[in-house]
C-alpha positions as CSV (number, residue, x, y, z in Angstrom):
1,X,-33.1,-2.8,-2.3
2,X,-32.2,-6.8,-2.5
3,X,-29.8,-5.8,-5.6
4,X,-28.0,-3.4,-3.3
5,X,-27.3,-5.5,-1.3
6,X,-26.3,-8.0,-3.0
7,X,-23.8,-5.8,-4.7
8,X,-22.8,-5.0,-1.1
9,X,-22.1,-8.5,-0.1
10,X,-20.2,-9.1,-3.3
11,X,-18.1,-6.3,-3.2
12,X,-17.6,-7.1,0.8
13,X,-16.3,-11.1,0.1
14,X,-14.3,-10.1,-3.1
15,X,-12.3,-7.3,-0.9
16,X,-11.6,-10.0,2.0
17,X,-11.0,-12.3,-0.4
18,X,-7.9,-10.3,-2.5
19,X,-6.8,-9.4,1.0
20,X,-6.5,-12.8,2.4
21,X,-3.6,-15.3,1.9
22,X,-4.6,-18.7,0.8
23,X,-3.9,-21.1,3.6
24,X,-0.8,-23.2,3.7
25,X,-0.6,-26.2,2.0
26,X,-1.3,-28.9,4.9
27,X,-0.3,-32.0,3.2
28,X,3.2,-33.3,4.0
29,X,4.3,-35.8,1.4
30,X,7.3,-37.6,2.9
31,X,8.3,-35.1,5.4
32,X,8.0,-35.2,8.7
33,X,6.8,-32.3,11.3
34,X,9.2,-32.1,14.0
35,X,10.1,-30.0,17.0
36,X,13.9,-28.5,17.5
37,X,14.2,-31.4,20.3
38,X,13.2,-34.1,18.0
39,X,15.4,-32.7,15.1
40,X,18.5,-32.5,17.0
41,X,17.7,-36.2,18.1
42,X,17.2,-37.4,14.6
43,X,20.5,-35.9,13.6
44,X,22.4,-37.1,16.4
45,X,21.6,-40.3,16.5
46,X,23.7,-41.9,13.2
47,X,20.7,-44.7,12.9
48,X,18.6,-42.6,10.7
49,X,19.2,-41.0,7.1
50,X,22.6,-39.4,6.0
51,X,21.1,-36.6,5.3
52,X,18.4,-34.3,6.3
53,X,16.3,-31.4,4.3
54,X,14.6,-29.1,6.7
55,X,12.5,-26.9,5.9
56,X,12.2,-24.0,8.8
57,X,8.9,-22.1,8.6
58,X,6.6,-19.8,10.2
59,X,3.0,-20.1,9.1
60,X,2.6,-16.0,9.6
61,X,4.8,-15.1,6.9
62,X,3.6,-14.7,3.3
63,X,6.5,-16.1,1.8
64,X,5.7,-19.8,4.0
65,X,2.8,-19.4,3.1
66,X,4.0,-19.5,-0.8
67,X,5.9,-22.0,-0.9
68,X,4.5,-24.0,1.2
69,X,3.6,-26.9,-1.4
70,X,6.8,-27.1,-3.4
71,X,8.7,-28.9,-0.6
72,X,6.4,-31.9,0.2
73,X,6.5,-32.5,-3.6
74,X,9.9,-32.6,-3.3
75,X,9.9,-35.0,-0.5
76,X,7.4,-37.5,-2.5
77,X,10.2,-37.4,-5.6
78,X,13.5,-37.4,-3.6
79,X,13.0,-39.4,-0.2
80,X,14.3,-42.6,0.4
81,X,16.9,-44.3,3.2
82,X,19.6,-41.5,2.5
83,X,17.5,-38.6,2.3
84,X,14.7,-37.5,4.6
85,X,12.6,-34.6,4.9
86,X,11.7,-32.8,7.7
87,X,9.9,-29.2,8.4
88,X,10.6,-27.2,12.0
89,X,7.6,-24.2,12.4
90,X,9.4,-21.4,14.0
91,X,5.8,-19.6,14.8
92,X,5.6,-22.2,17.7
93,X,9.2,-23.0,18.0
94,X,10.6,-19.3,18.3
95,X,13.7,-19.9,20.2
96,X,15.2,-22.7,17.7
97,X,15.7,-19.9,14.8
98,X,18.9,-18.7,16.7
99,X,20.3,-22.2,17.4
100,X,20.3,-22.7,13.4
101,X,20.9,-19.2,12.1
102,X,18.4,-18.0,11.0
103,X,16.6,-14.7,11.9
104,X,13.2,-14.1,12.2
105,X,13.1,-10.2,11.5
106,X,11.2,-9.1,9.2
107,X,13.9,-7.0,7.4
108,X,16.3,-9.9,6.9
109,X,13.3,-11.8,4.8
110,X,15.1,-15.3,5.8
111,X,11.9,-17.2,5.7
112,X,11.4,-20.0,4.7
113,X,15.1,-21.0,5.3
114,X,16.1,-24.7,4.1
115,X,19.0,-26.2,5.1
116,X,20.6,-29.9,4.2
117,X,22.2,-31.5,7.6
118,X,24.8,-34.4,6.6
119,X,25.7,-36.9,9.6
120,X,24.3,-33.5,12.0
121,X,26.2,-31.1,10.2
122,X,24.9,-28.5,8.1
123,X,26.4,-28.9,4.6
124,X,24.3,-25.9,2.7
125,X,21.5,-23.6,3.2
126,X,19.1,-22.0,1.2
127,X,18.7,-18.7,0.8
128,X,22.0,-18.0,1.8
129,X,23.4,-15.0,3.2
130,X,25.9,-12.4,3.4
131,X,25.2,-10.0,6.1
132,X,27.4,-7.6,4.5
133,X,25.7,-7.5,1.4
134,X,22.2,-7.2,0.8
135,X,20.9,-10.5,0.2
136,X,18.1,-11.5,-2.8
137,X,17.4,-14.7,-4.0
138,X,14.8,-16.2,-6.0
139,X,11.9,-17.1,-5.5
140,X,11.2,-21.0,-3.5
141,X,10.3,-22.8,-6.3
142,X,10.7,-26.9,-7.1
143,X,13.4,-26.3,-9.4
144,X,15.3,-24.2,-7.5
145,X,16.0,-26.1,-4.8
146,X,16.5,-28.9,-6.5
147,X,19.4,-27.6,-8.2
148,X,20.8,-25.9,-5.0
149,X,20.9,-29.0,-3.0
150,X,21.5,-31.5,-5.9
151,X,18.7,-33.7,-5.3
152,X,19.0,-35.4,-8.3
153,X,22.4,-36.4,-7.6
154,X,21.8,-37.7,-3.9
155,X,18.9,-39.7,-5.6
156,X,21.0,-41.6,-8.2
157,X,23.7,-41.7,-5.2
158,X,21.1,-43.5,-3.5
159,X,20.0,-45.8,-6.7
160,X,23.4,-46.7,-7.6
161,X,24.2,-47.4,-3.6
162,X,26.6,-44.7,-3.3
């Protein structure tokens, strides 16, 4: 009887186990959590960095959820006076995702969206999107957004006080 259940409990904790996402990686590096408000004040107010990597997030969907640790690592390589890091969480800020374009339906699979502001203007986003076409893009990884935003470049911009 105590090998049945035992069997029972392990079968139990490996099912909710493969049926749970890990949890979102917590740790921020160099970014900063921020609300729309403070966001829009950062990028308004010319005293802070040039530019601003944001990512926007919702903690419900899987694909957050995924690449949740690739952007703080980037923000421990690549921050510095120029470029800052920042991440806006569209589960408990809802009504920014229109302000910046993105959409939060499910079928338009825009989450996580990243997008680099210059002097409060958005110079590129990541994934980005023709709503004419059907969109893919590859998965969030390190390398690919380092190559899509030229982080390498702004840091040796930055080093060689560009």
């Amino acid at each position: 009887m105590d090998y049945h259940l035992a069997l029972w409990y392990m079968v139990v904790f490996s099912v909710i186990y493969l049926v749970t996402q890990p949890p979102a990686f917590e740790k921020l590096g160099m970014s900063s959590r921020l609300t729309p408000l403070q966001l829009e004040t950062l990028l308004t107010e010319g005293n802070t960095s040039r530019f601003w990597l944001v990512e926007f997030r919702a903690l419900c969907s899987s694909a957050c959820i995924h690449a949740s640790r690739c952007f703080p690592e980037l923000s421990v390589i690549y921050s510095n006076k120029n470029l800052s890091f920042g991440i806006v969480d569209l589960g408990l800020f809802p009504n920014a995702a229109e302000k910046f374009g993105i959409s939060l339906s499910g079928g338009m699979n825009q989450l996580p969206t990243y997008i680099l502001f210059e002097n409060a203007t958005e110079v590129t986003r990541f994934p980005e999107w023709d709503y004419e076409a059907k969109a893919s893009h590859p998965p969030v990884t390190k390398r690919v957004l380092s190559r899509h935003f030229e982080l390498d470049r702004h840091l040796l911009e930055y080093v060689n006080g560009k």
